[in-house]
C-alpha positions in Angstrom: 154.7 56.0 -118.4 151.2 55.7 -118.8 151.0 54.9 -122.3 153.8 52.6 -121.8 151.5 50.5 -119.5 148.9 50.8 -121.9 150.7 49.6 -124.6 152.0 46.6 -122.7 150.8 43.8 -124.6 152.4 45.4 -127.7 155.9 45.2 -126.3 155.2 41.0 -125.2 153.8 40.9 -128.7 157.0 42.0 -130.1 159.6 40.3 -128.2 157.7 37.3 -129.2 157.6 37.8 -132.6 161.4 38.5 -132.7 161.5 35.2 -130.6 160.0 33.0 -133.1 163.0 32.7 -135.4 164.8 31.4 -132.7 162.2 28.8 -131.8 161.3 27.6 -135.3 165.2 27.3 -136.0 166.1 25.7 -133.0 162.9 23.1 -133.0 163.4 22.3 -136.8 167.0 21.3 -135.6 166.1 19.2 -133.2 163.3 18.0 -135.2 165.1 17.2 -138.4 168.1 15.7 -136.1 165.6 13.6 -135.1 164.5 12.3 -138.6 168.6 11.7 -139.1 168.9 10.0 -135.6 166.1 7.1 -137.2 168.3 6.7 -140.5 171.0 5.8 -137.9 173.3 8.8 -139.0 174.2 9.9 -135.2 176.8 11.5 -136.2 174.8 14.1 -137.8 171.9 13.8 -135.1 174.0 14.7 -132.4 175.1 18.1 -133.2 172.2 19.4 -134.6 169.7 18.8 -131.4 173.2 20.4 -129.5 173.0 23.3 -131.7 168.9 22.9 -131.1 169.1 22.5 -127.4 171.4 25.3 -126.9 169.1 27.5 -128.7 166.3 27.3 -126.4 168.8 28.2 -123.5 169.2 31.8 -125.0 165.4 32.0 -125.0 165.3 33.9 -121.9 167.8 36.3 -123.3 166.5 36.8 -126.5 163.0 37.5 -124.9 164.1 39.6 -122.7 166.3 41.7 -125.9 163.2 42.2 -128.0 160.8 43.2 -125.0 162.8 45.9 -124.1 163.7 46.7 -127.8 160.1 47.5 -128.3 159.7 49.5 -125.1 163.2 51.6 -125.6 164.0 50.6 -129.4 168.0 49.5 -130.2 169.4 50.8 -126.7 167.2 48.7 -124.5 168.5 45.2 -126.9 171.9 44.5 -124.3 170.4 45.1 -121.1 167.6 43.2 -121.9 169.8 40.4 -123.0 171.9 40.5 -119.7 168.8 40.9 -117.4 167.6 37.2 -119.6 171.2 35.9 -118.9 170.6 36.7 -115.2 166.4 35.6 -115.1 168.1 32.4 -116.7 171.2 31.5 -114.4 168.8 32.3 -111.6 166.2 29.5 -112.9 163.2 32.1 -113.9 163.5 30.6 -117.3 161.3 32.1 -120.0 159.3 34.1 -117.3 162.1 35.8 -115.5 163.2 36.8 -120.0 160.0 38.3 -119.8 160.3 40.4 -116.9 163.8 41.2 -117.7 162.9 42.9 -121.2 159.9 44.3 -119.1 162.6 46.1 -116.6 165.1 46.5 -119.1 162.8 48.8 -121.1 161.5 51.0 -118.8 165.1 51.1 -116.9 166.5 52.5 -120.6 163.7 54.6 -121.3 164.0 56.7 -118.6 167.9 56.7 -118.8 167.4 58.1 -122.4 165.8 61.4 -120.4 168.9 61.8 -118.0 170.7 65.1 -119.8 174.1 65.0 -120.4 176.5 68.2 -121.7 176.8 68.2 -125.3 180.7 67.3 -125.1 179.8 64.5 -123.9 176.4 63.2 -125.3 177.6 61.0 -127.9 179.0 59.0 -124.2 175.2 58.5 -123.7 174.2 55.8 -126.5 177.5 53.9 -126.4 178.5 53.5 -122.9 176.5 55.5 -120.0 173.0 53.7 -121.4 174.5 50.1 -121.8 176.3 50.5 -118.6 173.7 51.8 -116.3 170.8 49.8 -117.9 172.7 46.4 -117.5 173.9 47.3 -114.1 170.3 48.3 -113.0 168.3 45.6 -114.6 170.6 42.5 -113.5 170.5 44.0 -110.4 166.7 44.3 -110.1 166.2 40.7 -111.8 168.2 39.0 -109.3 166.3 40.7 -106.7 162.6 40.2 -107.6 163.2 37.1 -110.0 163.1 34.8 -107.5 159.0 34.4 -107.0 159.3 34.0 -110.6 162.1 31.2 -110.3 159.4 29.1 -108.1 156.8 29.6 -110.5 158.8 28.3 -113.5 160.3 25.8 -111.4 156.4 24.5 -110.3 155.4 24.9 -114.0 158.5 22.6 -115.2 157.5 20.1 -112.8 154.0 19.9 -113.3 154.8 19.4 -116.8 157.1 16.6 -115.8 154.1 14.8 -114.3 151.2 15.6 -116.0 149.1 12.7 -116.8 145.6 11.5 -116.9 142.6 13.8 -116.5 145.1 17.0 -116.5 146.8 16.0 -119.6 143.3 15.5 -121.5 142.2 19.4 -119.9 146.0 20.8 -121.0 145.4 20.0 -124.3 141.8 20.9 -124.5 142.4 24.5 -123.2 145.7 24.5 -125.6 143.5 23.8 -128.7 140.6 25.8 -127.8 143.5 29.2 -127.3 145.0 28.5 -129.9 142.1 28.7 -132.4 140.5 31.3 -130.6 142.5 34.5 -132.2 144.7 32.5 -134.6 147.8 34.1 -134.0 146.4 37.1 -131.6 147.3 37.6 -128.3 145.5 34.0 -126.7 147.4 32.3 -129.2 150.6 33.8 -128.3 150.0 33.0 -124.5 149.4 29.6 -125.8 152.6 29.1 -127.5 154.6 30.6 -125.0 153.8 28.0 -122.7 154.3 25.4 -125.7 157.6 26.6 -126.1 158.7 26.6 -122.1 157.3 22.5 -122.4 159.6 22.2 -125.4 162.6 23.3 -124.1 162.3 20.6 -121.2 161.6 18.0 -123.7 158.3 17.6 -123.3 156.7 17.0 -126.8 153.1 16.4 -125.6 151.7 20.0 -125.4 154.0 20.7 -128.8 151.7 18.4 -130.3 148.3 18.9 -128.8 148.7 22.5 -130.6 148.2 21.0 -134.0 144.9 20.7 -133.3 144.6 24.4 -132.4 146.4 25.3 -135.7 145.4 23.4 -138.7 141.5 23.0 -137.1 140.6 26.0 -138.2 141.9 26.6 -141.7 141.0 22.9 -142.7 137.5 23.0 -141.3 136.4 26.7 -142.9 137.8 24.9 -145.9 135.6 21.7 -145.9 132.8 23.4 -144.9 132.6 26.1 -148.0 133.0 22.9 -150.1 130.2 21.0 -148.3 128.2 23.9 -148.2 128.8 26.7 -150.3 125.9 28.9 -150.1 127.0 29.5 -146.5 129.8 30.8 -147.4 130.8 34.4 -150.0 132.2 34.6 -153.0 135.4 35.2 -151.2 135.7 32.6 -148.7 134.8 30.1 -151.5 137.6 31.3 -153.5 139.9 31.5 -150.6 139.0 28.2 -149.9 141.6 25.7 -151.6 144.8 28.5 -149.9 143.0 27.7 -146.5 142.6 24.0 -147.6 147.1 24.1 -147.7 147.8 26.5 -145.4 145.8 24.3 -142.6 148.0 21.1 -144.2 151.3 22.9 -143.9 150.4 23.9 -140.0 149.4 27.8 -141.0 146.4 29.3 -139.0 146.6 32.4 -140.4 144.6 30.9 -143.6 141.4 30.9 -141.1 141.0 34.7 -140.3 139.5 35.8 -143.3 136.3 33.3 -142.2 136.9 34.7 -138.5 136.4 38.4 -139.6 133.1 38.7 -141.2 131.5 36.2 -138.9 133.2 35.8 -135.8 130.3 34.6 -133.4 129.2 31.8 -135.5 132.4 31.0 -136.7 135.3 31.3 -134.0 133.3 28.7 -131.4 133.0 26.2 -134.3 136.8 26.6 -134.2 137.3 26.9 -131.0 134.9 23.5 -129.8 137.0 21.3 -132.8 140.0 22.4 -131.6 139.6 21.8 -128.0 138.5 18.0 -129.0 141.1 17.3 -130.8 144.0 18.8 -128.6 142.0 17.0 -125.6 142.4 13.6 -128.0 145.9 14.1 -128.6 147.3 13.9 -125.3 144.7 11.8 -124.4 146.5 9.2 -126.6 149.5 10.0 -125.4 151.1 11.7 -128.4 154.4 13.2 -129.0 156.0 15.1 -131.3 159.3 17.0 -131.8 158.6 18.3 -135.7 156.2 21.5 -137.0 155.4 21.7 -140.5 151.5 20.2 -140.7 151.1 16.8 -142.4 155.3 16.9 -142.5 155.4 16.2 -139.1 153.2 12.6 -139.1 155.4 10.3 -141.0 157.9 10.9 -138.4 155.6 10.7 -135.2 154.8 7.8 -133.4 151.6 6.7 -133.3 150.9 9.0 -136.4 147.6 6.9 -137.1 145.8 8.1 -133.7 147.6 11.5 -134.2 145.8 11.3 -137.7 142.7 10.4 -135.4 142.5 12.7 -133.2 143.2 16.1 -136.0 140.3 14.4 -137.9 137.7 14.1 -135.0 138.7 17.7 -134.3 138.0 19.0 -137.9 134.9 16.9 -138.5 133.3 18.7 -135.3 134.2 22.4 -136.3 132.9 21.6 -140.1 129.8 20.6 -138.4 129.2 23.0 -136.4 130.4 26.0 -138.8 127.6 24.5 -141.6 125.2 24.4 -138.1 126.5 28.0 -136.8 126.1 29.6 -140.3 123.2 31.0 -142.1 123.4 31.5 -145.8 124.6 34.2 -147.4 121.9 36.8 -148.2 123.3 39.0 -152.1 123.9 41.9 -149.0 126.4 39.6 -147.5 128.1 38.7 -151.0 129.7 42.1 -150.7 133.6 42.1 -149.6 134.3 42.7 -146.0 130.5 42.5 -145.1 130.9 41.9 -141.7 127.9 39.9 -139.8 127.2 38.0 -136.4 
């Protein structure tokens, strides 16, 4: 049990990264019913943000599935996905999924230990697991879901009326996680709250995380071509993939920058991104779409969405030619890492 708690943040990390395929489908089919919705084809509009919609109501589910899939591997995947059905018809939303694949996982993993006679073992996997694990964990859910019920609930409805000062702060702090660990574990936190905002139809937080994500990629990328001996032999080659993986809404392009100097280089990120995210929902901006640069022809107000991602990249390239010393022949070696 131990090294189960230890290894907590492994089993979120999973259940989210099952998750994602769910998210990105469902959002791009809102998204792209959207686009079809302005070309006044309803009729092909309407059933893809359905199909979209519905999506994000299994999310809880399919949390829930994957969490306990990575705690008690394939027998922990249905009562994980009936303790989400319950967090969800109770209103614990996304939360109450993560609980459920939490309690799901440890309910199956101990069940796995109960000993059965060997004329009867092959019972175990096929109907005394799913039957005791789904009995146990709906059970449990309904029980202790509720605190988490009020929390969603208060988080759904401080989304509903955020505005102002709060909006500007949201979207700072969004950008600034975001960038931190560019695709860690911050990041992740970040975009699950991004995700429980999208699937009430609130768009504003969905697009104050561009900042966060193509900041950092963009801005290592400008800043090698502004000032190359600042940068290796390797980061200036990396360069133009960072340069289009930023575009195209990819963080990931950034960690190679991260690695070898992270104290210089992650607040750089980190300050541009906050601006920027802070900008965006200052202004007010909202946008259904992912994709980078593929999302602005089809956002409103794309010229001070345009704004805003600019600031925010201008500040990090700044401060990452401030923040960074040049490279010494020592540091020209691959994987040098340095503070």
């Amino acid at each position: 049990m131990k090294e189960k708690l230890l290894n907590l943040r492994r089993y979120l990390m999973t259940g989210v990264s099952y998750m994602l395929p769910f998210i990105v489908g469902g959002g791009l089919l809102i998204a792209f019913g959207t686009i079809f919705g302005r070309f006044g084809l309803e009729n092909v509009m309407e059933p893809m943000q359905k199909l979209g919609y519905a999506i994000f109501g299994f999310i809880p589910h399919i949390i829930g599935a994957y969490i306990a899939f990575g705690i008690a591997d394939r027998p922990g995947i249905a009562p994980g996905f009936a303790g989400g059905y319950v967090a969800a018809e109770i209103g614990a939303g996304f939360l109450g999924g993560i609980l459920a694949g939490l309690i799901a996982g440890f309910v199956v993993d101990a069940l796995k230990k109960v000993p059965f006679h060997p004329y009867i073992v092959t019972l175990k996997p096929m109907m005394f697991i799913p039957l005791v694990g789904m009995a146990i964990t709906g059970l449990l859910v309904a029980l202790i879901g509720q605190p988490i019920s009020s929390l969603q609930g208060f988080l759904d409805n401080w989304l509903l009326e955020i505005s102002g000062t709060n909006a500007v702060l949201l979207g700072a702090i969004l950008g600034a996680m975001l960038a931190f660990d560019m695709g860690g574990p911050i990041n992740k936190i970040a975009l699950t709250f991004i995700i429980g905002a999208y699937s009430q139809q609130i768009f504003g937080p969905n697009a104050a995380a561009f900042a966060g994500i193509m900041t950092p990629p963009i801005s290592a990328a400008l800043a090698s071509f502004i000032m190359p001996k600042k940068f290796t032999e390797v980061e200036r080659a990396n360069s133009l993939s960072a340069l289009f993986t930023g575009l195209l809404g990819i963080t990931e392009g950034a960690i190679p920058y991260a690695v070898t100097n992270p104290l210089r280089v992650i607040p750089a990120f980190v300050i541009g991104s906050s601006v920027g995210g802070a900008l965006i929902m200052a202004f007010n901006i909202e946008t259904q779409l992912f994709g980078g640069i593929l999302a602005f022809p089809f956002t409103e107000k794309w010229y001070l969405f345009l704004l805003a991602l600019a600031i925010g990249i201008a500040i990090s390239t700044l401060l990452l030619i401030l923040f960074k010393k040049e490279v010494t022949e020592e540091l020209e070696e691959e994987g040098k890492v340095t503070l």
